[in-house]
Structures are given as C-alpha cells and as structure tokens.
C-alpha positions, 0 to 999 in steps of 0.5 A: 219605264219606271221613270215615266210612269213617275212622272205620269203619276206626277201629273196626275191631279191630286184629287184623281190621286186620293179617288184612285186611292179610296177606291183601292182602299175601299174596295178591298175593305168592300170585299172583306165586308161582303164576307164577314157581314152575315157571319158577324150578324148570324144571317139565316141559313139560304136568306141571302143570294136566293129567290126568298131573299129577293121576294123579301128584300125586292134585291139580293144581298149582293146587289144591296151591298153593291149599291151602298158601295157604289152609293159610297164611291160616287159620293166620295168621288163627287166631295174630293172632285169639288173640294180639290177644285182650287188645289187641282187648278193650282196644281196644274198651274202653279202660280206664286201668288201669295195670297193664293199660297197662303189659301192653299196651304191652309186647306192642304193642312186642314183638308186631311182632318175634314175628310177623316170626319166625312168619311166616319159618318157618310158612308154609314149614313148611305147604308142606312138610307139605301137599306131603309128603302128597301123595307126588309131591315128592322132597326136592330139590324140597321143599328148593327150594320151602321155600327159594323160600318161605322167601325170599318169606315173610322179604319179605312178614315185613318188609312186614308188620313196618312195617304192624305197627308202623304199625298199633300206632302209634295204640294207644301214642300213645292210651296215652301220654296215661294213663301215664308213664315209671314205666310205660313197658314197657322193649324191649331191643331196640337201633335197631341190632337192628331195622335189621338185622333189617328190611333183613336181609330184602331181602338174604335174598331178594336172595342166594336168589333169585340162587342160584335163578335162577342155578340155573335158568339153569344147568341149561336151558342145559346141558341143552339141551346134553346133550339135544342130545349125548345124543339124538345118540349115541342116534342114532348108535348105533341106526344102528350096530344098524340092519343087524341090530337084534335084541333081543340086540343092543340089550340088548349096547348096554346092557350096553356104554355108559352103566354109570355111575349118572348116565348110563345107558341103558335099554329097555322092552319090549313088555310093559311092563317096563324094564331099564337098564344100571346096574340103576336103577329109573326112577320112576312120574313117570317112567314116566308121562311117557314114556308120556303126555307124551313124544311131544308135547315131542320125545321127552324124558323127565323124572325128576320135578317138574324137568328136573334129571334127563332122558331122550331116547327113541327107539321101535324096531319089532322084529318088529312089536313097538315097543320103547323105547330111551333114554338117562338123564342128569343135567343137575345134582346136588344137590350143585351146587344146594348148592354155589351156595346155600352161596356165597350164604348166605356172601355174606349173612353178609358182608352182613349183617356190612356192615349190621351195622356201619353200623347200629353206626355209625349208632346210635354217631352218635344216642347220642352225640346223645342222651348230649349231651342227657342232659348238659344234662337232668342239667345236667352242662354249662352251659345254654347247652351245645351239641351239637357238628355231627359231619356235614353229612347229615340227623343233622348238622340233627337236632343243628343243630336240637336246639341251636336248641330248646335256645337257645329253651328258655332263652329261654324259661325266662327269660322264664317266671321274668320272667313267674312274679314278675309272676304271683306278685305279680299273684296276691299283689295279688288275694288281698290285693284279696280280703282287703281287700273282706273286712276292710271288710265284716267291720269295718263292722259292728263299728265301726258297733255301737261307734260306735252304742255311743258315742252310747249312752254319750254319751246316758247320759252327758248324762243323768247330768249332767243328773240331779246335784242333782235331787232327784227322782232316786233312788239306783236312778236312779243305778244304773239309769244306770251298769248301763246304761253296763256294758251299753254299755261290754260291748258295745264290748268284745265287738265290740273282741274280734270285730274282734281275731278278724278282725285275727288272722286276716287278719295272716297272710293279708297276709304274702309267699307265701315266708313258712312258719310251722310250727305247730299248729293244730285244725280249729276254729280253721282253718274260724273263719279260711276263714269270716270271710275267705270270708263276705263273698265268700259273702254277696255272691254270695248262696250258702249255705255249709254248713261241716260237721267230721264229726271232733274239732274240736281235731284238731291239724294241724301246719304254716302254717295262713295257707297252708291258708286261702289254699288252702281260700279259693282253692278256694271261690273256685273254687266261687263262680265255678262258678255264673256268678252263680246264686243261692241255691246251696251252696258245702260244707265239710266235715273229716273222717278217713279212715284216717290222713287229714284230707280237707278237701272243698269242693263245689258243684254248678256247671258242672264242669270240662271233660275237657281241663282235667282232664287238665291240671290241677295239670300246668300253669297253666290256667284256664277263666277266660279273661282274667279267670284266670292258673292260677297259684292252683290249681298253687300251691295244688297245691304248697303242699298237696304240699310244705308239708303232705306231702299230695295235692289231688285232684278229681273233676268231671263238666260240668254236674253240680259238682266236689268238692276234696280237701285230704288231709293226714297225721295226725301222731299217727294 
C-alpha cells in the first residue's frame, strides 16, 4: 500500500506537487492568521463577524480574509501551472534531448529563487487591492496588514524555497544521468546568496512581528490609560454643568477644552447631527459604533478597524431629548508606528549584515576546500598532498574525510595500474590463444594437400624409375608423367602461397598491443586478414558470415591495420557469443561510405545487451560475460578506434533483438 501511493505520488506532475504543497502550507498560515490579525491590530470589540461589520465593510471579516486567500491560491495556482508547463511535459516524457536537458535544468535551478520573490510580493499586493475595494480600510491599517503580510508571506516563501528545491531535486539527478558538464546550466547564484537569502526570512518576521507586537502592546496599555483620564475629565465636566445643563452651556464646553486636532470633544444632537470643537468631521465607522456598539462595550467609541484612535461617550437628557457628549482622542499616531517599524528595519540591516559575514566566512572556509581539491585535480601538488584541518566542527571532518578518500584513491590507482598489466597481458594471452586455434586450423588443411602432394609426387617418382628401360613405355608416357609432376608441384606451390597469406596475416596480430604502425592499407586487404583469422572462430561455432564492401575495394585506409583486425575480430567475437551457442545463425560485415565515412558494421541478431550495460559501455570496463570476461577488449577497442584512427565506435542494441557496431573512420582524401 505504502509502496503504491509512492509511486502515485511519483506520477504526479511536479506543479500538481508544489500546488498541493502551498495549499497545505498556506492554509495552515491562512488559519493561523484569520486569529491573530485582529489581536495584532487591536480590532474594536463586535467590529468583526457582525451585521455592523457588514453594513461598514459590504463583507464580513470572514469572507474578506477568504477572498484574499482564495484570491492568493487561485494566482499561485494559475503562475506554478503556466510556469511548469514545459517541465510538466518533460516530466511526463522525459526525453534525452540535450538542448532540452540543457533548458530544464537551468529553470529547475533558478525557478526556486523567482517564485520565492513572487511569493514576498503578490500575496501582499492581492490583499491590498481586494480590501481597497472594499472602502472600509484606511491606509494605516493597510499598511499594518500589508506589513503583517508581507512578514508571513517571506516565511511561508522560505518553507516553500526548500520544498521547491527538494521537489526538483529528483528531476536533476534523473537528468544527471543523460548529460555532463558540457551541459551543465551555470547559476550564478553563490552559497553565500542562498543562505543569506534563506535565513533573511526568519529575521524579517522576527523584527516586524517585534515591531507589531510592540505596537500592540503600546497602544492597549496607553489606551487603557487615556480612556481612564479622558472619561474622568469627561465626568468632571459634565458635573461642573450638571446645575444648569443647558444646551448653550454644553456647546461653551466645547468651545473652551479640547481644541487641538488629536484631542477634541464633540455633541450629536437630537437630530442626528454632530459638532466638535476643532471642526473634525468623525467617520461613518465611527458614527456607527457609537450608535449600534458603543452601549455594550462601556461607552467607548472607535475611530476605525483599530483602537488607535477612541472616544468615551456619555448621553444627556435636556428637555426630554438625549443628546451625546464625548470626548475624542489618540492613543497613537502613525508617525509612532513608523518610528518603531523604522528601528526594526535598521536592526534587520544590522542582522543581515551579521548573516552576511558569517556566510562569507563560511563560503571562505569550503573554497578554500574546494581550491585545495582543484590543486590536486589539476595535479598542481604531489598526489599524496593533503588538505590542510583549519577547524575542529563539521567542515574540519569534511577535509579529515577528503584526505582519507584521497589516500584511498591512490591506493587505488596503484592497484588498478598493477591490475591493468595483468589484464593487459591476460587479454594479450586470449588473443594469441584465439590466433593460435585459428593458425592451426588455417595451416592443417595446407599442409594436409602438400603432404598428400608429396606422396603424389613420390608415387610419380617411383613410377618413372620403374619405367627407365622399358621399352613398352613411350615418350608421351614420359611426359604424361612430368605434366603430372607439374601438376603436383603447382599445387604445393599454391597451397605454400595460402599459408604465406596466413603467415602475413597473423604476424601482425602476434606483435605487443604497444606496437602501432602506420601505413595504408584498402578494405580488401583489411576483410582478407578478419576472414582467415575469424574463420575458424566462425566455423566452429557453426554460423554463417556475410561479409559485404557496399564501396571501392581499393579505398585506402590509413594507420595499423594489425590494430583494426584485432577490433573488427573483437567485435565479432562478441557477435559469436551473442548466440549462446545457437546454430546456423549470421554474424554480418559490411564496409561502406557515408559522407567522409568508412562505416565499418558488424551485426547479429543475438541477446542484446542489456540497458545498464549500455549506459556504461566504453565508460568502463564491463562485461556481460561474467567471469568468463574482463571489459577490457571492448574499452581498448574503444580507444583504439578514437585514438588511432581518429574515429568514433558507437552501437546500438535492443535485448533480445541484436546489436549492430559501427567502426566510423575519417576518409583522408574524401
């Protein structure tokens, strides 16, 4: 079970992945928020949720915060969807196109990064304009909420980096495997950029959150004051009136206290309208309030979405109308919030300078590493060099353990040139094994006709002797007898001139692996040398071998030709043992040009070679062969068509189907 829904999970498309991941992650952030927003920002008491809140704001709270998160969620959706396009498709298909590797690879690497910085900034520019819509928000709360925002949507960015890259980390390995370095997408993007980039986050929130907290903490504990102060100077005065409470002496109160612009006093009259001391006009929200809410929550009044600015209210009856009496204040000014945010933004430079250097000394510390490493890569010390153990923490075990694989690795290459010159020679003996069984086969029939040759002679010989001074022999006896001998003697000479052939062409073969020549040579003479070494091979598999030159026999080739057989032999050997001992199979040669190419071809259509060992092939030594096979012939084979002929062997194989080899070699005076 847990097995399948790994792999269901697997399929899935990585932008379906990283969607599935932000709204996990954001919804949870979504639900932390919807709780902590009006404590943060000191909301009125029965200003959210409730039928004011809608006849103020045309929405509740709720459906305003879910709409900005819908809002948020349907952009991110709609950005990983368009963006990941082409990753999806690749994802999905996964081709080995370099070029397309190339491009992925680049994007996989860099896409992180971009969608950290589209996730800072969108998410706080959605809120704004969605609660801008609405009208019910001044701009000091939308500067306190975009802030709040801002702050969260940095932390969820920096969760979300890691997922990211953690998400693409499957997609660069997998792509690792069908390209090099040639390939690789450079980022110019340092370890000291990412990790200043990843914890400047936490501080971020860290300083904001301070600031907002702080913010809030000042703001109910001097309100608490203020409303205390002012809704007793509010009593005292209404006291002072209480004698003669007429309407002319409430409007001289006015008049007389409270005229500065953040502290003012203010009536509403029976019909509903209002006068304050300084000629402020109060807000709709705040209108409201005192109407609806005001009664319930002591007879305090508030200003807007925050308690920043507040008013403490009393109702008086004068001549059997009410009129209400309050005074207006500010608990503080926008001007303190700024100050506040200022002094926590000059501490995040300070700390991010801090990060800063530490990431410099950090990434200091691995170059110095890595330099070490490219000394000894680009032997410029000794093999047995060390990386010298600046520190005793984690970095100090990674050079401990560097030192120790770079002990090993010398080892290792003294054992594997000991063991080279033992496979070398080992090889060396098989090929001469080979050529020996082929030279015995090769020669028997030869020297079986010249022996059989001989006794004919013998016979011929014996017959003339008998024949001296018998007269019933005739002179056209006599040379029926020496034509006879010609015949024979033509014979030995023919099959003298077969076993040259063979001689010639195994003389080469027999020479040290060291030893090049340089020469020329044609195609004819080439597939001459592979039949008769290969013949036997052949025969006493009992296969068939179709030798085809789809070009000039006399196309010369330039270089060892001894090295070539030993290629092509190698190859069909290969072929041979492709059959697993089937009979009456076909083992194909074929020569012919393409462009300024001699493709050199040899097929069969035996097991295959299997997907692993294909990807590894000519890479390293490795064979299918088990114990019976060292790899060794086919990388030679290899590097002797590379650096020899200045060519290329390549392959192609399907399991159970056959694999046909191509020898490419340059045309000189093509």
């Amino acid at each position: 079970m847990r097995k399948e829904l790994k792999n269901k999970w697997e399929n899935i498309s990585i932008s379906n992945k990283l969607i599935l991941y932000f709204i996990v992650i954001f919804g949870m952030f979504s639900v932390l928020l919807y709780y902590i927003i009006p404590i943060i920002l000191n909301y009125p008491p029965g200003a959210i949720n409730s039928e004011f809140d809608r006849e103020v704001s045309i929405l509740y709270y709720k459906y305003q915060f879910l709409l900005v998160v819908l809002g948020i969620i349907i952009f991110f959706t709609l950005y990983l969807k368009i963006a990941l396009k082409d990753i999806d498709k690749w994802w999905k298909n996964k081709t080995t196109d370099s070029n397309v590797i190339r491009r992925i690879r680049k994007k996989a690497l860099s896409f992180p990064f971009s969608l950290y910085i589209y996730m800072e900034i969108f998410p706080t520019c959605i809120l704004v304009f969605i609660l801008s819509s609405t009208g019910s928000h001044p701009e000091i709360l939308l500067f306190k909420l975009g802030t709040i925002i801002f702050s969260f949507a940095t932390l969820i960015a920096s969760i979300f980096l890691v997922l990211t890259k953690k998400t693409f980390y499957s997609l660069l390995v997998y792509t690792s495997d069908y390209c090099d370095t040639n390939i690789m997408p450079k980022n110019n993007k340092s370890l000291k950029f990412k990790l200043v980039f990843q914890i400047f986050p936490s501080v971020l929130v860290t300083a904001l959150i301070l600031s907002l907290v702080g913010y809030y903490r000042l703001t109910i504990e001097k309100g608490s004051l203020l409303n205390s102060y002012y809704r007793s100077s509010l009593n005292t005065e209404l006291e002072a009136i209480s004698e003669n409470p007429t309407i002319e002496n409430i409007y001289k109160l006015l008049n007389e206290y409270f005229k500065e612009n953040s502290t003012f006093c203010f009536v509403e009259n029976p019909d509903g309208s209002i006068k304050t001391s300084n000629g402020t006009e109060l807000s709709h929200f705040f209108v409201k309030y005192m109407h609806d809410l005001a009664e319930e929550h002591n007879n305090t009044v508030y200003e807007t979405y925050t308690i920043d600015s507040q008013a403490v209210i009393q109702k008086v009856n004068y001549n059997g109308e009410i009129y209400t009496i309050g005074i207006y204040f500010e608990i503080s000014s926008f001007s303190t919030f700024l100050l506040l945010f200022e002094i926590a933004l000059i501490l995040l430079v300070f700390s991010i300078f801090i990060i800063y250097y530490s990431a410099s000394s950090l990434v200091s510390d691995i170059r110095n590493v890595s330099k070490g490493l490219h000394d000894i890569i680009d032997n410029n010390v000794g093999a047995s060099a060390k990386l010298p153990i600046t520190s005793d923490d984690e970095l100090g075990e990674l050079e401990n353990a560097l030192n120790k694989v770079q002990a090993l690795n010398n080892n290792h290459i003294t054992q594997i040139q000991e063991n080279q010159n033992m496979l070398m020679e080992k090889e060396r003996l098989a090929s001469l094994g080979q050529l020996i069984g082929g030279i015995s086969h090769n020669l028997k029939t030869p020297i079986m006709s010249i022996s059989g040759a001989a006794e004919g002679l013998i016979d011929l010989i014996n017959e003339y002797d008998k024949s001296i001074g018998d007269l019933e022999v005739t002179e056209e006896d006599h040379h029926a007898i020496a034509n006879d001998m010609r015949e024979w003697i033509a014979k030995i000479h023919e099959y003298t001139e077969y076993m040259s052939d063979i001689i010639t062409a195994v003389k080469g073969q027999a020479v040290a692996l060291s030893e090049n020549q340089t020469d020329s040579f044609t195609i004819d003479e080439l597939f001459k040398r592979v039949n008769i070494l290969m013949k036997h091979e052949l025969k006493k598999a009992s296969l068939i071998f179709d030798v085809e030159i789809q070009t000039l026999p006399n196309t010369l080739l330039q270089g060892d030709i001894n090295s070539l057989v030993q290629v092509i032999n190698n190859l069909i050997t290969n072929a041979i043992q492709s059959y697993n001992g089937e009979k009456n199979k076909t083992v194909t040669l074929i020569a012919k040009k393409q462009d300024t190419n001699l493709v050199i071809s040899v097929s069969d259509q035996g097991c295959g070679i299997p997907d692993d060992v294909q990807k590894k092939l000519f890479k390293s030594m490795i064979t299918t062969k088990g114990k019976n096979g060292t790899g060794l012939g086919m990388f030679m084979s290899y590097s002797t068509i590379r650096g020899h002929f200045n060519g290329d062997l390549t392959f192609t194989s399907k399991v159970g189907e056959g694999t046909t080899f191509n020898i490419i070699i340059p045309l000189k005076n093509s």
